[in-house]
SEPA-895892 format. One record per residue (C-alpha): x, y, z; residue in three letters; residue number from 1. Coordinates in nm, 4 decimals. Last residue first. Example, Ala and Ser with C-alpha at 12.3 -4.5 7.8 and 13.67 -1.06 7.14 Angstrom:
2
NODE          X          Y          Z   rest    nr
NODE     1.3670    -0.1060     0.7140    SER     2
NODE     1.2300    -0.4500     0.7800    ALA     1
***
This chain:
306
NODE          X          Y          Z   rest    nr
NODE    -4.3903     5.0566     3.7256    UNK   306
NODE    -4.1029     4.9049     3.5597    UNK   305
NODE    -4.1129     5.0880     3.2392    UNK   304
NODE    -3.8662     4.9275     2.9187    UNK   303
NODE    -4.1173     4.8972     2.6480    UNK   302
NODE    -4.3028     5.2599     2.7203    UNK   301
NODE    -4.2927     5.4560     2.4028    UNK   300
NODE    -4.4647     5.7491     2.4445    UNK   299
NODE    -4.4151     5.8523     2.0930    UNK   298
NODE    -4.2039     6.1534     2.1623    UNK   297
NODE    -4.1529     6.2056     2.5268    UNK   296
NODE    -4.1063     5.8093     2.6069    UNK   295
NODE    -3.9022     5.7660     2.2804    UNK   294
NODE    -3.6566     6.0938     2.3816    UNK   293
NODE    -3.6793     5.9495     2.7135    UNK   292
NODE    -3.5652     5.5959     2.5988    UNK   291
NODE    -3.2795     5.7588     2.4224    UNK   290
NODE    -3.1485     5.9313     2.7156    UNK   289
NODE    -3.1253     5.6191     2.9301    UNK   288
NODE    -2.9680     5.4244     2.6242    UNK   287
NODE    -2.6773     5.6810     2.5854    UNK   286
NODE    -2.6189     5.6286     2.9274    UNK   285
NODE    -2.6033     5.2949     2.9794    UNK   284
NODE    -2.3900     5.2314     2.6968    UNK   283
NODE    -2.1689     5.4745     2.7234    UNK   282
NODE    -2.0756     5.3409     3.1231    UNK   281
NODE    -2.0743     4.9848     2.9793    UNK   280
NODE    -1.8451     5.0535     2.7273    UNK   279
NODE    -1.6192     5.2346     2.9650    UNK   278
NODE    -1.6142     5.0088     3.2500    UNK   277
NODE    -1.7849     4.9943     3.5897    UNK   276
NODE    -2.1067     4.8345     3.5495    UNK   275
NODE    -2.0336     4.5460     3.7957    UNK   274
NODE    -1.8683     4.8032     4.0592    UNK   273
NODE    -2.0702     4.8503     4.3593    UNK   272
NODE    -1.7520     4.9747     4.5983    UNK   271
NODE    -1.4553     4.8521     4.7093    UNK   270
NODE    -1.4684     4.5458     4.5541    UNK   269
NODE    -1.5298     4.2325     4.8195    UNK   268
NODE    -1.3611     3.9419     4.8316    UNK   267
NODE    -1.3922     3.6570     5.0636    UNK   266
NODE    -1.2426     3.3511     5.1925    UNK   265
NODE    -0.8768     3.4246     5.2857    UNK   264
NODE    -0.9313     3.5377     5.5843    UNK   263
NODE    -1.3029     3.4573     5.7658    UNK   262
NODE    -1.2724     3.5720     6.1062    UNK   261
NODE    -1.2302     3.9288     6.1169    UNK   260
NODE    -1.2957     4.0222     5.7247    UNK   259
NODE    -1.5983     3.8097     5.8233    UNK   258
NODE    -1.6993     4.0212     6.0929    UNK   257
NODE    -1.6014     4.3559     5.9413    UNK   256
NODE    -1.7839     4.2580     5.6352    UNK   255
NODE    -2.1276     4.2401     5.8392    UNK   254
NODE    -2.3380     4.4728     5.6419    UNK   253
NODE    -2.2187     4.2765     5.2828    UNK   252
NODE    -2.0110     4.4697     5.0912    UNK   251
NODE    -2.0796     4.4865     4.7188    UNK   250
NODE    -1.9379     4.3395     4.4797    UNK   249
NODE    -1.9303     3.9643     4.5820    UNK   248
NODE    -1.7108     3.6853     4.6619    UNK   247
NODE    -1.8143     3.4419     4.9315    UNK   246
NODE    -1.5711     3.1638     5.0218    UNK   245
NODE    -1.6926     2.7922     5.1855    UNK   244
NODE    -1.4245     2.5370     5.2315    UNK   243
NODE    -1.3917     2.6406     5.6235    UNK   242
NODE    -1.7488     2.5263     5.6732    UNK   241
NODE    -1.8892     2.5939     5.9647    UNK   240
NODE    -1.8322     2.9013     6.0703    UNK   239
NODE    -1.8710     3.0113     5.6848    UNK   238
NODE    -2.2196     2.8622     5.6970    UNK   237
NODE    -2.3400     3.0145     6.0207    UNK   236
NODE    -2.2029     3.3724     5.8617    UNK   235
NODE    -2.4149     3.3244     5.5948    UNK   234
NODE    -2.6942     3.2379     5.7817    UNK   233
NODE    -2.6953     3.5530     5.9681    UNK   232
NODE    -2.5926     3.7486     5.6092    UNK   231
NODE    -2.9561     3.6447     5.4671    UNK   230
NODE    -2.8183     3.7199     5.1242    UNK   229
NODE    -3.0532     3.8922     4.9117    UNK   228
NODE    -3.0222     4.2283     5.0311    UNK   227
NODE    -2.6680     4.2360     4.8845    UNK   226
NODE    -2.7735     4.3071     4.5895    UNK   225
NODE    -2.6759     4.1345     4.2305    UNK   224
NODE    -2.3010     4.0722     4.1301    UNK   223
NODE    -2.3143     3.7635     4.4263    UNK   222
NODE    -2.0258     3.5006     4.3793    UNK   221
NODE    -2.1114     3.2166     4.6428    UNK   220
NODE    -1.8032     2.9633     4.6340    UNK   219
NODE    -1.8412     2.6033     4.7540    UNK   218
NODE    -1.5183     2.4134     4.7755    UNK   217
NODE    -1.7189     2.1133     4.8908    UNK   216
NODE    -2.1090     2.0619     4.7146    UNK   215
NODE    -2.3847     2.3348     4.8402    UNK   214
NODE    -2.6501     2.2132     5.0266    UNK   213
NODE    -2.5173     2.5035     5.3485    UNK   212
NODE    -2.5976     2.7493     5.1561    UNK   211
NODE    -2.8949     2.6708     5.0498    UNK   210
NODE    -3.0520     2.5768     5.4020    UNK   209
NODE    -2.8575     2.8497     5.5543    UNK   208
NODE    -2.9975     3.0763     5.3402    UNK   207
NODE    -3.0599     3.2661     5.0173    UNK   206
NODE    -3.4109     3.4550     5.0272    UNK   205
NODE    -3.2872     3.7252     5.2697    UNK   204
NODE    -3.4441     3.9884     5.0263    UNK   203
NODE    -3.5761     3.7884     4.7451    UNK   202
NODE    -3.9718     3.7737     4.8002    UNK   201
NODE    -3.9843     4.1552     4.9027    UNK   200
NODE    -3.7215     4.2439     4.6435    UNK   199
NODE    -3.3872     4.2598     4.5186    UNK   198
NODE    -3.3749     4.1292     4.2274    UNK   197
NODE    -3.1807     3.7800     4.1429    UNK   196
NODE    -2.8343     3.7222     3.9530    UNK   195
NODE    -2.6552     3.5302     4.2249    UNK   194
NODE    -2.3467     3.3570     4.0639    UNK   193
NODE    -2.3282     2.9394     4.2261    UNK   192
NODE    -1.9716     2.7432     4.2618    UNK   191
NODE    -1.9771     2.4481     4.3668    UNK   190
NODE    -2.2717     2.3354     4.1916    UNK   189
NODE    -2.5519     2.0407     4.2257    UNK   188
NODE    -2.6795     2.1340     4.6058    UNK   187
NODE    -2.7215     2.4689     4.5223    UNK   186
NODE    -2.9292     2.4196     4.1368    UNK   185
NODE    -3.1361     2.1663     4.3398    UNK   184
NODE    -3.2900     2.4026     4.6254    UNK   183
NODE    -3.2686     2.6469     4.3478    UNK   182
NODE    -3.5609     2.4301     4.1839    UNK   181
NODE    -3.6525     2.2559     3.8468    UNK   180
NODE    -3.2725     2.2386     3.7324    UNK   179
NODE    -3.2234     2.3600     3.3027    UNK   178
NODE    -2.8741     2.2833     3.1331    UNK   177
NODE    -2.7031     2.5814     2.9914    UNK   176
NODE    -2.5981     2.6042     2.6646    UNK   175
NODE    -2.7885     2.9006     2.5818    UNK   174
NODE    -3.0139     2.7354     2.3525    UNK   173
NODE    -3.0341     2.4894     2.6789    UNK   172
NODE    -3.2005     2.8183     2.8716    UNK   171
NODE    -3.4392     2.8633     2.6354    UNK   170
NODE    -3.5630     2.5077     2.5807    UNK   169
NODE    -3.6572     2.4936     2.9602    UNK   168
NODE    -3.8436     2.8378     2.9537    UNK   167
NODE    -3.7619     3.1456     3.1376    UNK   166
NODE    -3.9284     3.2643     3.4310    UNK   165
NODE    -3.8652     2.9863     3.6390    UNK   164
NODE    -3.5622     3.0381     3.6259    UNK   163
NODE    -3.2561     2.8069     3.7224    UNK   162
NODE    -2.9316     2.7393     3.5718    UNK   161
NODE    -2.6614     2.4821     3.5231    UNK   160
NODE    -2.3043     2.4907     3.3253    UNK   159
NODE    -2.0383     2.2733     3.3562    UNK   158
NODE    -1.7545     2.4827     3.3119    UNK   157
NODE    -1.4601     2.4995     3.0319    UNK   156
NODE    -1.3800     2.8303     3.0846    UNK   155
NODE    -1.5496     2.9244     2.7766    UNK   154
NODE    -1.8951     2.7300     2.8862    UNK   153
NODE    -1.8167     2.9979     3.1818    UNK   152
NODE    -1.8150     3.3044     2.9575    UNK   151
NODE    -2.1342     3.1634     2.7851    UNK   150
NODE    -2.2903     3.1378     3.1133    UNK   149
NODE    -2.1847     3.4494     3.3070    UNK   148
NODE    -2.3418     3.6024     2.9481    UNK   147
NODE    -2.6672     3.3958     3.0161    UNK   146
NODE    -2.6609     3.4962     3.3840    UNK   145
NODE    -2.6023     3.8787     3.2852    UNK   144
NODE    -2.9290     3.9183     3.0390    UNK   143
NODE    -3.1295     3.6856     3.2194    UNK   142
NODE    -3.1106     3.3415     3.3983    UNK   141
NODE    -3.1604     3.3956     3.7562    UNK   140
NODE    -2.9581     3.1664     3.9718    UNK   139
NODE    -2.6853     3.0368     3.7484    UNK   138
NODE    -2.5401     2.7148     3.8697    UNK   137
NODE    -2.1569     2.6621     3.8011    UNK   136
NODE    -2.0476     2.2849     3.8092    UNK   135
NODE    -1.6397     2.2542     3.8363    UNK   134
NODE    -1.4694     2.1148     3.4416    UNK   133
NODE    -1.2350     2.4130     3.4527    UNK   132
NODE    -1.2657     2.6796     3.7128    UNK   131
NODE    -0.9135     2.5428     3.8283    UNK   130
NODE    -0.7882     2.5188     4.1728    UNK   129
NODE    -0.5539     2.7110     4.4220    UNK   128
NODE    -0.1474     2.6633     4.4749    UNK   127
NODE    -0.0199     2.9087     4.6951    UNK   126
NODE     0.1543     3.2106     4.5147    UNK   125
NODE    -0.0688     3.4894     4.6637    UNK   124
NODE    -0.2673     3.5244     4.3466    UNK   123
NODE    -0.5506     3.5936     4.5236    UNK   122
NODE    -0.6439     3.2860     4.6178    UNK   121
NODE    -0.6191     3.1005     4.2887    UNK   120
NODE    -1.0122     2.9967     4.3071    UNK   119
NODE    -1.0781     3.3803     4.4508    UNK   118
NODE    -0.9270     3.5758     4.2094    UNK   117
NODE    -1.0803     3.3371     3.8691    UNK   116
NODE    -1.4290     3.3673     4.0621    UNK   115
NODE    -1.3667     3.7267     4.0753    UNK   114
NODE    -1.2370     3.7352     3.7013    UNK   113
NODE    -1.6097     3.5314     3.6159    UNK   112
NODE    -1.8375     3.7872     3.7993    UNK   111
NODE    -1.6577     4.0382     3.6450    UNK   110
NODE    -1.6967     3.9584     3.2966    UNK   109
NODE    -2.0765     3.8881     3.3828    UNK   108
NODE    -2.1280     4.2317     3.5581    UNK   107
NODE    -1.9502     4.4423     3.2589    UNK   106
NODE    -2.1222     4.2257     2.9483    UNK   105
NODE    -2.4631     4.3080     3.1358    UNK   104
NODE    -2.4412     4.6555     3.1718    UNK   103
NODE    -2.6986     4.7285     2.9119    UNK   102
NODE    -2.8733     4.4131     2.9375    UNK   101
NODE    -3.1896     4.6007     3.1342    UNK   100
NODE    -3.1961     4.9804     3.0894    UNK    99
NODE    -3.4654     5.0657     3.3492    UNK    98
NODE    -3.7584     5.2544     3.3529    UNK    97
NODE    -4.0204     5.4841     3.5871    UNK    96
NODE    -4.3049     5.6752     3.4625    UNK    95
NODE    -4.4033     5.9292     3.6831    UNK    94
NODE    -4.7882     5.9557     3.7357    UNK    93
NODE    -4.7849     6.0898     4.0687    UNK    92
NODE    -4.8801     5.7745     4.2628    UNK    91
NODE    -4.6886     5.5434     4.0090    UNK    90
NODE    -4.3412     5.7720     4.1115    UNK    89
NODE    -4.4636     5.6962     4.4995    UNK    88
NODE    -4.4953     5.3558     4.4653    UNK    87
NODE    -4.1833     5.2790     4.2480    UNK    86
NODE    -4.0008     5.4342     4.4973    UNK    85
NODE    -3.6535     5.3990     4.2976    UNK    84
NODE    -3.3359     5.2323     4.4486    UNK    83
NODE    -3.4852     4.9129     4.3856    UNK    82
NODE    -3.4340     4.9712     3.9733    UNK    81
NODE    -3.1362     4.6886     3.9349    UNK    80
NODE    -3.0808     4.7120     3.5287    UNK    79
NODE    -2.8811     5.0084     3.4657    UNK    78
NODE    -2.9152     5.3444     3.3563    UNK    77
NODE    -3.2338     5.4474     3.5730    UNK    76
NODE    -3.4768     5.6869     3.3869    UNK    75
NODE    -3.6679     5.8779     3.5653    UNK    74
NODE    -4.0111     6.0431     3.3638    UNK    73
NODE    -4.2597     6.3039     3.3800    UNK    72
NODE    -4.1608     6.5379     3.6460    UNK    71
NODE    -4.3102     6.8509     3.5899    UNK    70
NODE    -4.2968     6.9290     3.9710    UNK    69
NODE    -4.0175     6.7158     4.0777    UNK    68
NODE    -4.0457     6.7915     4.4300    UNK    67
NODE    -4.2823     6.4757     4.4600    UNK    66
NODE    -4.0919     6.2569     4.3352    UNK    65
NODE    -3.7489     6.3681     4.5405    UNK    64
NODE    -3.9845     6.3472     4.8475    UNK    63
NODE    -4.0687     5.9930     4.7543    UNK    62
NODE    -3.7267     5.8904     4.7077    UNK    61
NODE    -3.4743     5.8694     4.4249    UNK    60
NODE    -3.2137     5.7400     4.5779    UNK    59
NODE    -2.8910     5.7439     4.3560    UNK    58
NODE    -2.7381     5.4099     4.1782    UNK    57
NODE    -2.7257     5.5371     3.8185    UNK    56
NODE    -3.0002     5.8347     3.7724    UNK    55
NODE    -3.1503     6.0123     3.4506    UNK    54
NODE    -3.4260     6.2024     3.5091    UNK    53
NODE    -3.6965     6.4125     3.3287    UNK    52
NODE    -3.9262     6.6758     3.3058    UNK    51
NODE    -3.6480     6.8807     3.5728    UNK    50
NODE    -3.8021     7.1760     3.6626    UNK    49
NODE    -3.7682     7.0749     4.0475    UNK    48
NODE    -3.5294     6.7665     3.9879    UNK    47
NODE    -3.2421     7.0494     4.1054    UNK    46
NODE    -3.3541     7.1431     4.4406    UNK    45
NODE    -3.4329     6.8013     4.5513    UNK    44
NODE    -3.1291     6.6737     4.4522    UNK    43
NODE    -2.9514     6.9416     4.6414    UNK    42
NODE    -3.1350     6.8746     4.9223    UNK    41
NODE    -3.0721     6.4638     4.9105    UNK    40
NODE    -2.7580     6.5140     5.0103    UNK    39
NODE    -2.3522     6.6113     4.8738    UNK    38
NODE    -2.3799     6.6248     4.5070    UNK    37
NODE    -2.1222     6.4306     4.3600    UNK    36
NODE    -2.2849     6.5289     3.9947    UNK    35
NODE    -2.5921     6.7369     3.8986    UNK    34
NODE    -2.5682     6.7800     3.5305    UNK    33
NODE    -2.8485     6.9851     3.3267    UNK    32
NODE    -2.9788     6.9184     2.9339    UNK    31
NODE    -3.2054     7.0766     2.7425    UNK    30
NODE    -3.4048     6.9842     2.4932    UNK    29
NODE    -3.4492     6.9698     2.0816    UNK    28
NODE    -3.4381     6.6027     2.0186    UNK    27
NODE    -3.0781     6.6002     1.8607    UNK    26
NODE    -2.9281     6.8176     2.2036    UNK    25
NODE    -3.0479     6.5612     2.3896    UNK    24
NODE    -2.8716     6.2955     2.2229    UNK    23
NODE    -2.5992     6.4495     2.1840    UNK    22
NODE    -2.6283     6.5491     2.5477    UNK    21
NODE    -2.6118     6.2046     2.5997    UNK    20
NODE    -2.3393     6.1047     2.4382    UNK    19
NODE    -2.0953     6.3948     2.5910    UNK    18
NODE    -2.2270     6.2225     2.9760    UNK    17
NODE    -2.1257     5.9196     2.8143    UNK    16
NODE    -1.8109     6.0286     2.7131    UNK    15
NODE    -1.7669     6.2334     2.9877    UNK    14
NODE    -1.7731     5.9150     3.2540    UNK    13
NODE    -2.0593     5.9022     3.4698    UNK    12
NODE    -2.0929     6.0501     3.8214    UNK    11
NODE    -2.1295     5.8389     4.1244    UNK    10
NODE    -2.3043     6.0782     4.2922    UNK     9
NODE    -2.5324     6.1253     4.0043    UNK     8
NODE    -2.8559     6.3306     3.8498    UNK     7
NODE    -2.8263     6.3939     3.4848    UNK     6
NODE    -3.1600     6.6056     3.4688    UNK     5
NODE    -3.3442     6.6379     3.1212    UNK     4
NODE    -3.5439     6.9833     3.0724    UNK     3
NODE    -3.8052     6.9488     2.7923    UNK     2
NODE    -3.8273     7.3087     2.6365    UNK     1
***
């Protein structure tokens, strides 16, 4: 019988965890929980007759891959996948996926109520500023950056976005209007939402010279990875310019310096929470398990990463 392994720290909520073992349950295999577990041991332990994975934000390392003796498959239930050693999982034949646009409704709402936080300064009675009629650039125009988007066009917001992934015409569909460069997107919009990967050509990729382009009242709202950010040059820029606030959520390394020395201009959730609601929880989920029944059963592969 196919063994499927629900394998998270951050566990889901039962009524996905209840949706998935529907799911399960429908195609015939089993179905094991291994929540708040305490190290990488007990995940280790438990993938060993697992044939497949489901995973949120956990580490699924090489040794985890490699303990995972009938390992066929690890699904994670979201879109970011960096978490997985893609490497190691292609080495032993392990197909790896996503969920993209899953979560997507969850990041972009928040993205938009953390700009709404931060432009009245968190509600602490002084006056702040409107989102209405400022410049938003998108950086990264999928599934979240069109919904930060149409939310924005909502707010009234002039919205810009690049991509060089998606086409010109696309992005206007979306009522967004196209820049050629992020170089350009920065220097246009006060207020820019980081929707990039996290990888070897991102990581550290937005810098002083970005930052530092960016129009007065800048605000940097980052729902991606914190890798991204080169946090020296962040720092620079928030020395420098007492106008500039960085919202994000997920602590940067440094957040005791800036919680030091910048107050008032940043915000950070307490923990990773774009996908953080209900619907999006279900969602996930349901579509994790799904894909592995597909994967197993007609070795469908649209969503694999590896």
């Amino acid at each position: 019988m196919t063994k499927v392994l629900i394998a998270t720290v951050k566990p889901f909520a039962s009524n996905a965890v209840n949706g998935i073992r529907e799911v399960c349950e429908k195609a015939g295999y089993e179905m094991a929980l291994l929540e708040k577990y305490g190290s990488e041991d007990d995940l280790i332990k438990a993938v060993a007759d697992a044939n497949a994975v489901i995973i949120r934000s956990d580490n699924i390392t090489k040794e985890v891959i490699d303990a995972g003796n009938n390992l066929k498959i690890i699904v994670r239930a979201g879109a970011g996948y960096d978490n997985v050693d893609l490497q190691a999982a292609t080495a032993k034949g392990v197909v790896v996926m996503n969920t993209p646009g899953q979560n997507s409704n969850a990041v972009a709402e928040l993205a938009l109520g953390m700009m709404v936080y931060m432009a009245r300064n968190g509600y602490n009675g002084s006056a702040g500023t409107e989102l209405r009629g400022k410049k938003i650039g998108i950086h990264a125009f999928g599934h979240v950056g069109q919904l930060v988007g149409k939310i924005a066009n909502g707010f009234g917001m002039k919205v810009y976005a690049f991509d060089p992934f998606i086409a010109d015409e696309k992005i206007r569909d979306f009522g967004a209007t196209p820049v050629n460069s992020a170089e350009e997107l920065y220097k246009e919009c006060q207020y820019i939402s980081l929707h990039i990967p996290a990888n070897e050509k991102t990581k550290g990729s937005i810098n002083y010279a970005l930052l530092s382009s960016m129009p007065e009242g800048a605000t940097l709202v980052n729902t991606a990875r914190k890798e991204v950010i080169n946090e020296e040059d962040l720092k620079k820029v928030m020395r420098e310019r007492g106008d500039f606030k960085y919202i994000s959520d997920i602590a940067p390394d440094c957040a005791p310096e800036i919680e030091s020395n910048f107050s008032g201009r940043f915000f950070f959730t307490p923990k990773k929470m774009g996908a953080q609601t209900a619907e999006a929880n279900n969602n996930a989920g349901i579509a994790a398990a799904e894909q592995i029944v597909g994967f197993i059963e007609k070795n469908d592969i649209t969503f694999k990463v590896n």
